[in-house]
N, C-alpha and C positions, 0 to 999 in steps of 0.2 A: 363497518369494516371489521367489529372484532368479531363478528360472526365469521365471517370468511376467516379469518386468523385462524380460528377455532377448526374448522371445518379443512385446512391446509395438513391439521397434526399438531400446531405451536398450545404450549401449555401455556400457564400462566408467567412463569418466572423469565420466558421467551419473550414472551409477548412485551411484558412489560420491558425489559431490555433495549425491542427496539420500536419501545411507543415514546417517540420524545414530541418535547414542543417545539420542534424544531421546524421552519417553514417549508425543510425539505423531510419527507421521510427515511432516513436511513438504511432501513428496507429495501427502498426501491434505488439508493447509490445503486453503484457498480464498483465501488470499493468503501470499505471503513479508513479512515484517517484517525491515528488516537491523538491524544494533546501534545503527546511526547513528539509525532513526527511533527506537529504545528508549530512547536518549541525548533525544533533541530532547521525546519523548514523556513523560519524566520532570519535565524539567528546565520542559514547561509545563505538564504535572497534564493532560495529555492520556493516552487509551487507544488498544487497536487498534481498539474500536467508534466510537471519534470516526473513526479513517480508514474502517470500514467507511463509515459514515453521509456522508464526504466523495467518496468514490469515487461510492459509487451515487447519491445528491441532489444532489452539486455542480455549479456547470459550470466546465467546461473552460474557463480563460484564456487560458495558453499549451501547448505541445508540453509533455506528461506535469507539467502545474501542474490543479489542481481548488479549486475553495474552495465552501463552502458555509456559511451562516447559519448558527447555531446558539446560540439562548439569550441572541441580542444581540450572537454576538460571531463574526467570520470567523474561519473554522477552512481551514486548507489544506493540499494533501498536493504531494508528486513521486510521481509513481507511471509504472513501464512494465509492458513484458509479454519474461517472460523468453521468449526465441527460441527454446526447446527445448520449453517445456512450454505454454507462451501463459500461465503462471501469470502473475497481478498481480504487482508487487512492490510494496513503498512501500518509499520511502529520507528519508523526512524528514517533519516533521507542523510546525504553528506555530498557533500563534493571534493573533490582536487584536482594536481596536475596528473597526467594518465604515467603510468609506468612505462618508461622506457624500455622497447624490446630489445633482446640480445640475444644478437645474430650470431649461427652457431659457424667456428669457425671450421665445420670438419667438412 
């Protein structure tokens, strides 16, 4: 496998970044999760499929902010794209009640 790594473009200081011993490869996710979002993800009884679900139906508020409805309640991520792999990342997840719209009275 680190042939093909090699043979891809990935140098060394890449490669070793995303060689864990992890039962899954990182690599091959379809998004990075850091500790930080595992920490926020816990702490509000949120999952990684709540940020799937925010990534792909949310919209974009600000620069790498998303939020999306869900079950009554806004769910929102930080999310970029790593510069080596264009892989997602997410760095944090929250939830609350959704903002109240106001209706314009004209």
């Amino acid at each position: 496998m680190k042939k093909i790594k090699n043979n891809i473009g990935f140098n060394d200081k890449t490669e070793k970044r995303y060689n864990r011993s992890s039962s899954q490869n990182t690599f091959l996710q379809d998004f990075y999760f850091t500790s930080n979002f595992h920490a926020k993800a816990k702490e509000w009884g949120l999952t990684e499929d709540h940020a799937r679900h925010v990534y792909y139906e949310g919209d974009t508020v600000k620069e790498n902010m998303k939020v999306a409805t869900y079950k009554g309640e806004e769910i929102g991520i930080y999310t970029f794209h790593d510069r080596l792999t264009n892989q997602p990342v997410i760095t944090s997840i929250w939830k609350r009640q959704p903002r109240p719209t106001i209706k314009s009275s004209r």
